[in-house]
C-alpha positions as CSV (number, residue, x, y, z in Angstrom):
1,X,83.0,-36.8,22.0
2,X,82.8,-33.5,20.6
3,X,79.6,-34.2,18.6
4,X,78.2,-35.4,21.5
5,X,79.2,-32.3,23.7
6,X,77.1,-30.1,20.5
7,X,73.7,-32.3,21.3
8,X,74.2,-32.2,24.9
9,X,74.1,-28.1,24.4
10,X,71.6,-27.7,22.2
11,X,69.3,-29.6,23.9
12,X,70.0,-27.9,27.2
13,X,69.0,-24.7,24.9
14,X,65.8,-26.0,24.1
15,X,64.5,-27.2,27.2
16,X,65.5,-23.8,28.3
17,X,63.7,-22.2,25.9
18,X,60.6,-24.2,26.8
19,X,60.6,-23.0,30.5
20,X,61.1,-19.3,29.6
21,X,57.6,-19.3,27.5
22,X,55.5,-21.6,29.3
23,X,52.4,-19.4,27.5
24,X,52.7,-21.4,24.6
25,X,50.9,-23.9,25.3
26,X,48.0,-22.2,27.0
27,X,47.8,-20.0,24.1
28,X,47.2,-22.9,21.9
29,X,44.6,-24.4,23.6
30,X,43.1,-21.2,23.7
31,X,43.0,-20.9,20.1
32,X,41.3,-24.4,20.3
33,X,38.6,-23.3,22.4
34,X,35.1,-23.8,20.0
35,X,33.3,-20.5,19.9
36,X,30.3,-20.0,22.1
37,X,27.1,-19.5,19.8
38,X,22.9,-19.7,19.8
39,X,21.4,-22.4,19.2
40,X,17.9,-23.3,18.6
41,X,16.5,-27.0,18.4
42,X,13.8,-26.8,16.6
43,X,10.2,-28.0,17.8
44,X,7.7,-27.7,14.9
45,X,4.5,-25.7,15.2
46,X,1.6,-25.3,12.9
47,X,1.4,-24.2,10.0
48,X,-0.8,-23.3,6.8
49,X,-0.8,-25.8,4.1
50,X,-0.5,-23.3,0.9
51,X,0.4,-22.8,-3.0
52,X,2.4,-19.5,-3.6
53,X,2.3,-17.6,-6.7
54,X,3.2,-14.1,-7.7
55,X,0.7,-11.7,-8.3
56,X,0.3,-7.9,-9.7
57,X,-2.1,-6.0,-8.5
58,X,-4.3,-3.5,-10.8
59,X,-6.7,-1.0,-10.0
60,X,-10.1,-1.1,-11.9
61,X,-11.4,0.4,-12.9
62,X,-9.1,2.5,-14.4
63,X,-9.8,5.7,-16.4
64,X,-8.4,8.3,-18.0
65,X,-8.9,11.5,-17.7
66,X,-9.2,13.5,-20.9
67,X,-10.5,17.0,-22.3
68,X,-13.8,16.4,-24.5
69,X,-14.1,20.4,-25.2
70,X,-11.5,22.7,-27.4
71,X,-9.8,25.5,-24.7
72,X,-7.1,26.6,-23.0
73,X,-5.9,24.7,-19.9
74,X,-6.7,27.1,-16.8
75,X,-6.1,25.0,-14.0
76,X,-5.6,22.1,-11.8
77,X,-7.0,21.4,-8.3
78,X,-5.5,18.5,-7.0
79,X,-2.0,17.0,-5.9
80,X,-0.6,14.1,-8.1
81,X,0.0,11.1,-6.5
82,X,-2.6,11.6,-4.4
83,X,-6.2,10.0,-3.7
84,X,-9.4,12.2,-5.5
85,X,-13.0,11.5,-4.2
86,X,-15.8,10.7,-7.4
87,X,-17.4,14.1,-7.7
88,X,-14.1,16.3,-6.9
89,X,-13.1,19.1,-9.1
90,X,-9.6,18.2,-11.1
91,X,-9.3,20.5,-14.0
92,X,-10.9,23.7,-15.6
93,X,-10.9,24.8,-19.3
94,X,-11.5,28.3,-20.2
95,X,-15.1,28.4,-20.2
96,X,-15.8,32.0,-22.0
97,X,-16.6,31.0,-25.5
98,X,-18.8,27.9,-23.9
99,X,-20.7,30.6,-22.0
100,X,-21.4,33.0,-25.3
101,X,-22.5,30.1,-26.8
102,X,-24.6,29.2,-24.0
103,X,-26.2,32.4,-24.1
104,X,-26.8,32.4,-28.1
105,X,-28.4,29.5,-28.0
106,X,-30.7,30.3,-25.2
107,X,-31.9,33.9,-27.6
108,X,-32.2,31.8,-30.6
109,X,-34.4,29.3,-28.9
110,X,-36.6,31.9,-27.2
111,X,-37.0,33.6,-31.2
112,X,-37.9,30.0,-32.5
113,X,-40.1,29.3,-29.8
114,X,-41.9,33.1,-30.6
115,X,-42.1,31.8,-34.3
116,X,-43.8,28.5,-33.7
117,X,-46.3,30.3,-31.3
118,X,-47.0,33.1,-34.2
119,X,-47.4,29.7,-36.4
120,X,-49.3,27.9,-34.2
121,X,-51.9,31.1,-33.7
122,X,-51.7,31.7,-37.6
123,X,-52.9,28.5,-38.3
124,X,-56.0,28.3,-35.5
125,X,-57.2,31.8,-36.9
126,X,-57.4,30.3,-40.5
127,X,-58.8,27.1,-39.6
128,X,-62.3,28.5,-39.1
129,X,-61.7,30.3,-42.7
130,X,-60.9,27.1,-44.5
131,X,-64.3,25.6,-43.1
132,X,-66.4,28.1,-44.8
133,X,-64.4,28.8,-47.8
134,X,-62.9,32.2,-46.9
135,X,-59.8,31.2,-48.0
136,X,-58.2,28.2,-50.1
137,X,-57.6,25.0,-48.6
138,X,-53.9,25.4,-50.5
139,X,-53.7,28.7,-48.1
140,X,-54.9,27.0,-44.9
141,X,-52.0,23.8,-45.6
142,X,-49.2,26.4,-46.3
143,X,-49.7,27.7,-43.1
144,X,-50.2,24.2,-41.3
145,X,-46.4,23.2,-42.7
146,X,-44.7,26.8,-41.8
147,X,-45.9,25.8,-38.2
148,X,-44.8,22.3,-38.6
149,X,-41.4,23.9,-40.0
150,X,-41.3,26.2,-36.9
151,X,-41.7,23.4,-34.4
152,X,-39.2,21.3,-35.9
153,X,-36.8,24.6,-35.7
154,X,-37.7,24.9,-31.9
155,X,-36.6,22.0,-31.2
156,X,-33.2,21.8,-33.2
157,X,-32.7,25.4,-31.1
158,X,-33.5,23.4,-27.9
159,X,-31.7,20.7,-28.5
160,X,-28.6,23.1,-29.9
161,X,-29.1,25.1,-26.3
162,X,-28.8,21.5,-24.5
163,X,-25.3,20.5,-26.5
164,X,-24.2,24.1,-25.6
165,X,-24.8,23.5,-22.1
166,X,-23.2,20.2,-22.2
167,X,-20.0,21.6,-23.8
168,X,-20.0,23.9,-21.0
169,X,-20.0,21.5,-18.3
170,X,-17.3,19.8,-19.9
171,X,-14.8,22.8,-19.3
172,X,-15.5,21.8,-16.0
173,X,-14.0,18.3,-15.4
174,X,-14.6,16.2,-12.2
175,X,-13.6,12.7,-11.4
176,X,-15.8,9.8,-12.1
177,X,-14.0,7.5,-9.5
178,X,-12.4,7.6,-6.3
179,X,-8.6,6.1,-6.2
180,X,-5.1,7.4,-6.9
181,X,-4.5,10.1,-9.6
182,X,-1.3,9.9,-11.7
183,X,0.9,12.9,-12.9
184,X,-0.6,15.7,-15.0
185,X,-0.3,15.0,-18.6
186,X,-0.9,19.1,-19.9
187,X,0.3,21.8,-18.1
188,X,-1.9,25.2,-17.5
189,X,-1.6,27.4,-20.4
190,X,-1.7,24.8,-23.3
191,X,-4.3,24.4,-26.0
192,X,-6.5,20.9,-25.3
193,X,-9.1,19.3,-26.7
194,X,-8.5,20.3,-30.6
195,X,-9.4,17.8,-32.8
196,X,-8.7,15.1,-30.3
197,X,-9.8,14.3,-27.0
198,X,-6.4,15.1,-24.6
199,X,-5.2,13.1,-22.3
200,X,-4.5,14.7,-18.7
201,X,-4.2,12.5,-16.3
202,X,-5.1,8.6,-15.0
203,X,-7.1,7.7,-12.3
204,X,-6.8,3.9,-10.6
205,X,-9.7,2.8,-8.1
206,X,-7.5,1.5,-5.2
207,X,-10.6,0.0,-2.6
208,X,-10.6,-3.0,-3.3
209,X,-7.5,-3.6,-5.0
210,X,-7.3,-6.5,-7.6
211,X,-4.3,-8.6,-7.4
212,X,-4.0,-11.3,-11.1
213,X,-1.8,-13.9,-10.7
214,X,-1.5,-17.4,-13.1
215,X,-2.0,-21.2,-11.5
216,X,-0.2,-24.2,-13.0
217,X,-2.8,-26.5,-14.1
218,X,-1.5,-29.1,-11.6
219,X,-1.9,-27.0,-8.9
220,X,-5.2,-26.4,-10.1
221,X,-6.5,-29.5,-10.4
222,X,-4.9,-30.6,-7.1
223,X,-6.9,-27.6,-5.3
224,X,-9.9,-28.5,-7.4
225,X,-10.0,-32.3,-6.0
226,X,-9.0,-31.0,-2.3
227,X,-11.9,-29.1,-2.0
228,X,-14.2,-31.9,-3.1
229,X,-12.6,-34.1,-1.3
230,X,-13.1,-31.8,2.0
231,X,-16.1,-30.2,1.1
232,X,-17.8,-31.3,4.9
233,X,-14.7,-29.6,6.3
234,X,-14.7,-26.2,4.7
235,X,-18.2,-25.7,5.9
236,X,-17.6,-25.0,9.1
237,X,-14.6,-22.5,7.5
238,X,-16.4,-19.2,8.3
239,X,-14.6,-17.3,5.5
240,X,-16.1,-19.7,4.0
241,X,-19.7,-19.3,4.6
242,X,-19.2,-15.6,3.6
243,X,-17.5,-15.6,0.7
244,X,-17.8,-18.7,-1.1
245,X,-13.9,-19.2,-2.1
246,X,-10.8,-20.2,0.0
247,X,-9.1,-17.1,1.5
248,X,-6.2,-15.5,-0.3
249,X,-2.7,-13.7,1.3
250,X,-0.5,-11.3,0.4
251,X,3.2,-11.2,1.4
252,X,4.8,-7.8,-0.1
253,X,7.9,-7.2,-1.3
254,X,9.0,-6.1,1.9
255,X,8.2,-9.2,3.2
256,X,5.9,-8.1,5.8
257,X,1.9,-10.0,5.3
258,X,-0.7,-7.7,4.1
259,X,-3.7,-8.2,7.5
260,X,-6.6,-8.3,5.4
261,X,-7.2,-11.8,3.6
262,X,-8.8,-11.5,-0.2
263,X,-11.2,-13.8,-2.3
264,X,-11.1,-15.0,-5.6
265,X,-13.6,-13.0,-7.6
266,X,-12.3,-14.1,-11.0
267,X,-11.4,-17.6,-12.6
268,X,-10.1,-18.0,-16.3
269,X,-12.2,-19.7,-18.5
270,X,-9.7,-22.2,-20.2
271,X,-6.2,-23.2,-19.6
272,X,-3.0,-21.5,-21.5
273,X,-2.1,-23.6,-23.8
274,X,1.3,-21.9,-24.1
275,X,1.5,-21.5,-20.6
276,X,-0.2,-24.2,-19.1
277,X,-1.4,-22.2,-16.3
278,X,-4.5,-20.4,-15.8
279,X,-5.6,-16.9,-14.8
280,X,-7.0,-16.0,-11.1
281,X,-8.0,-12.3,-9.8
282,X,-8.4,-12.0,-6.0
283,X,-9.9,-8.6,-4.3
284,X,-8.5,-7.2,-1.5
285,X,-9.9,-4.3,1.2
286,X,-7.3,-1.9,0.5
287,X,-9.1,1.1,2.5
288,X,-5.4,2.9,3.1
289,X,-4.4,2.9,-0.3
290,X,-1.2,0.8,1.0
291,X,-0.9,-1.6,-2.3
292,X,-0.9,0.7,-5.6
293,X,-1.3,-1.0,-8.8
294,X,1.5,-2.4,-10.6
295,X,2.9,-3.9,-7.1
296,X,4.2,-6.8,-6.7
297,X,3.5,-9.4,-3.7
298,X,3.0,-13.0,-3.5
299,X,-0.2,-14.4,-3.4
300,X,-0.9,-17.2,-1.1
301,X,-3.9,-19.7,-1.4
302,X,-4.1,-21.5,2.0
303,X,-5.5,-25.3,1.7
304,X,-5.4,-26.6,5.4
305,X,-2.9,-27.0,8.4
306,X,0.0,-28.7,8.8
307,X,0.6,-29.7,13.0
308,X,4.2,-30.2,12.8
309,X,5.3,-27.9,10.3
310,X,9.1,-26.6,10.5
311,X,9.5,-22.3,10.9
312,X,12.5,-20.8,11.6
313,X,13.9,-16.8,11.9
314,X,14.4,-15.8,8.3
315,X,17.7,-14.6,9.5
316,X,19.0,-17.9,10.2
317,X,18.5,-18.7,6.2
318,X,22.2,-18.2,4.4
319,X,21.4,-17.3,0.9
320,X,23.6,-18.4,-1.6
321,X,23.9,-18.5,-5.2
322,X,20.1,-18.4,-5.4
323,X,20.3,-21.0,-2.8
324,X,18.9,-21.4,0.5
325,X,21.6,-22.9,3.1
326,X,21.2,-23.1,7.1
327,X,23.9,-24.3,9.4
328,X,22.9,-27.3,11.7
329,X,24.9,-29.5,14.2
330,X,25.7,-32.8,14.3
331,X,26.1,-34.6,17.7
332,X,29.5,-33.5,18.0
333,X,28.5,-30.1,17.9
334,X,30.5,-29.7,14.9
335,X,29.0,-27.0,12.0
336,X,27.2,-28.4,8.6
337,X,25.9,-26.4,5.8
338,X,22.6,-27.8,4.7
339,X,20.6,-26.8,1.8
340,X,16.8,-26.3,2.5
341,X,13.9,-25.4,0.5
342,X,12.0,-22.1,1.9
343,X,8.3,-21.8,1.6
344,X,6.1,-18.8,2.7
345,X,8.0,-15.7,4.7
346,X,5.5,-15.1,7.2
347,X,6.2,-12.0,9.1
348,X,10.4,-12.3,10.3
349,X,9.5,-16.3,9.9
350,X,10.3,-18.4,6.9
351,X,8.0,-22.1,6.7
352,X,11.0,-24.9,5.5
353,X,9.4,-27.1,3.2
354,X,12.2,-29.5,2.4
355,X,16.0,-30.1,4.2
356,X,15.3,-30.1,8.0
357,X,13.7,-32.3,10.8
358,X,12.0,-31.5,14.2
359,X,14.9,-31.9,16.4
360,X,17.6,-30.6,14.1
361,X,19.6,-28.0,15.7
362,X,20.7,-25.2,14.1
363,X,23.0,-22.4,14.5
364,X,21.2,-18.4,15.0
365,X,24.4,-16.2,14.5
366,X,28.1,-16.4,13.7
367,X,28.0,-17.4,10.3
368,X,30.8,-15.3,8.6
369,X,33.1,-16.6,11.5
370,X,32.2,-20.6,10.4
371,X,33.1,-23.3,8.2
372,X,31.9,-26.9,7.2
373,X,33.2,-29.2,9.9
374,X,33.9,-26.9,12.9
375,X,33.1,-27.3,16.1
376,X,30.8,-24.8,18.3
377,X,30.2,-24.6,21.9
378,X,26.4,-24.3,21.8
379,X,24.4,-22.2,23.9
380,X,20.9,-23.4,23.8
381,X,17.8,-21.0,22.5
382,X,14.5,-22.4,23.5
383,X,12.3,-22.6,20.0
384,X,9.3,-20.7,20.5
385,X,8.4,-19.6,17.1
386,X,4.5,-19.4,16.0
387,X,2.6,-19.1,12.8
388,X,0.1,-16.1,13.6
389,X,-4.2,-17.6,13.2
390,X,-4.9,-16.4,10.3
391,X,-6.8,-18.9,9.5
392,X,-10.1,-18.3,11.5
C-alpha cells in the first residue's frame, strides 16, 4: 500500500510538471522546422562545345636592350613597367669621346681627300710627259700607284668617319619595338659596354599577344576529323571566312573571359613523343596591354554548340579536396552531395560536363549550415542563366 501511495505521487509530479512547461513541445517542433533556402531547377541552355587547355602567353618579339658602345651610363628616359613606342628615346651614354672622334675623322678624311686630289692632278700633268718621253715611263707609274694608294686611303678615312658616326649614334639608344619595358638592368653612373655588349633592359611586344599551349594527340586528331567532317558547316562560320582557323578563348586567372577571340597562327610540326601532345600558338588583339607575358589563362578551342547544355552560378560549386561537389534535392526535399565534373568558367558561370541532369534541383546558399540527408524547405529560383554569343 505504501509503494503504491510513492507511484501515485510521483506521477502526480510529473504530469504537473508537464502542464507548468507546455513550451516544450512547441520548442521541439520548432527545432524540427527544415530551413527555408534557394533553390534553382535547372533548365539547360546552350552552350559551346570546347577542348580547354592551359596556355602561357609570350610577347615576341622580345629583345633586349643592350649597350654596343664603351661609356658611362648618363641616363634613362622612361618608367619601368611601362609601354615604350619603336623610335622613343630610352637611354644615353656619354657621348664626348664619340663626338672627338667624330670630328677627327671628319679632318683626317678632308687631308686624304686633299692628298688623292694632289695625286690625281700629279698624275694628269705627267701623263702628257710620258707620251713624249719627257720623263720615264717608271716615273709616270710611280705616280699612277701614289694616287691609287691615296684613293684607297680616302676611302679607309671615309669609311673610319662612317663607323665614328655610327658609334656615336649608338650612345644614343632608342627602342626597336613597341611593348612593355622591364626593370633597368645598369644604373646611371656605371661603366657599360666594355668588352661586352651590357644588358639594360628587356622589351616584350604586347599587340598581339601570343598565348602557347600543348594539345593531346587525341584531342588533336578528334578536332582534325571534326572539321572534315563539318567542313559545309564552318563555311558559313564568319570567323571563319576571315581567318582560316577555329576561334580561340581566353579565361584568365581571375576567371573573368578575355572579349577578344584569337586564331591559331602556329601548329607543331610533329607530335611529342615524350609528351604525346603537340605545340599550338594563338594571337590575340591585346591593344590595352591587359595580358603581359608569362600569364597564365586557359585557352579554349570552341568546336560547335551544345542545345541543352547544363550551366550553373559558380558559387553554387562546393570545392573539396580537389573535388567539385553541388548539393541537389531529392523528392523529399531532403539535401545530397553530388560530385560533378566542371568544364569552362564562363564569366560567374561554370558549364557541368558530367553529374547533373536538366531538372535536377539544386541548393544556391546555406551550405555550411547542411548535411547529407537533411531536409530543406525550398524556395524556388527560376533558372535563367545564359551562355553569352560568342560564337558569331
Amino acid at each position: 500500500m505504501k509503494n503504491r501511495i510513492i507511484f501515485l505521487g510521483l506521477l502526480s509530479l510529473f504530469s504537473s510538471l508537464l502542464f507548468l512547461n507546455p513550451g516544450c513541445k512547441s520548442k521541439n517542433e520548432q527545432t524540427k522546422t527544415p530551413p527555408a533556402l534557394r533553390v534553382m531547377t535547372i533548365q539547360g541552355t546552350r552552350v559551346p562545345l570546347s577542348i580547354n587547355m592551359v596556355g602561357q602567353a609570350e610577347g615576341i618579339p622580345t629583345v633586349e636592350i643592350r649597350a654596343r658602345v664603351e661609356g658611362y651610363l648618363e641616363n634613362w628616359s622612361f618608367q619601368e613597367g611601362s609601354i615604350v613606342h619603336k623610335g622613343q628615346i630610352l637611354f644615353t651614354i656619354e657621348k664626348a669621346e664619340y663626338v672627338n672622334n667624330v670630328d677627327y675623322a671628319t679632318a683626317d678624311l678632308a687631308n686624304k681627300e686633299a692628298a688623292w686630289e694632289y695625286a690625281r692632278l700629279n698624275v694628269a700633268r705627267l701623263k702628257p710627259l710620258v707620251n713624249t718621253n719627257a720623263i720615264s715611263q717608271n716615273d709616270f707609274d710611280v705616280a699612277v700607284t701614289e694616287e691609287k694608294q691615296a684613293k684607297a686611303a680616302m676611302a679607309s678615312a671615309q669609311a673610319d668617319l662612317q663607323q665614328a658616326k655610327l658609334n656615336l649614334s649608338y650612345t644614343t639608344i632608342a627602342s626597336p619595338i613597341t611593348g612593355y619595358i622591364g626593370a633597368v638592368q645598369v644604373r646611371p653612373g656605371n661603366l657599360v659596354g666594355r668588352s661586352e655588349s651590357t644588358l639594360l633592359a628587356t622589351i616584350s611586344a604586347v599587340d598581339p599577344i601570343y598565348v602557347n599551349f600543348q594539345m593531346n594527340e587525341n584531342n588533336y586528331l578528334s578536332i582534325m576529323s571534326w572539321v572534315l567532317e563539318n567542313k559545309e558547316q564552318l563555311k558559313g562560320r564568319k570567323e571563319l571566312q576571315d581567318n582560316k582557323t577555329l576561334p580561340v578563348y581566353l579565361t584568365l586567372s581571375n576567371k573573368q573571359t578575355y572579349p577578344y577571340p584569337g586564331t591559331i597562327d602556329f601548329i607543331g610540326r610533329e607530335i611529342n613523343p615524350a609528351t604525346g601532345t603537340i605545340a599550338l600558338r594563338a594571337e590575340f588583339p591585346n591593344k590595352d596591354g591587359l595580358i603581359k607575358p608569362g600569364t597564365f589563362s586557359e585557352v579554349t578551342l570552341i568546336l560547335g554548340e551544345e542545345d541543352d547544355g547544363i550551366v550553373i552560378p559558380q558559387s553554387s560549386i562546393q570545392p573539396i579536396q580537389d573535388k567539385d561537389f553541388v548539393f541537389i534535392l531529392d523528392s523529399a526535399n531532403n539535401v545530397t552531395r553530388l560530385p560533378v565534373l566542371a568544364g569552362q568558367h564562363i564569366e560567374n558561370m561554370v558549364v557541368i560536363m558530367k553529374g547533373l541532369n536538366i531538372g535536377d534541383r539544386i541548393l544556391l546558399e546555406g551550405y555550411q549550415k547542411i548535411r547529407d540527408g537533411m531536409e530543406v524547405t525550398p524556395i524556388m529560383v527560376k533558372d535563367t542563366l545564359t551562355v553569352p554569343d560568342i560564337i558569331k
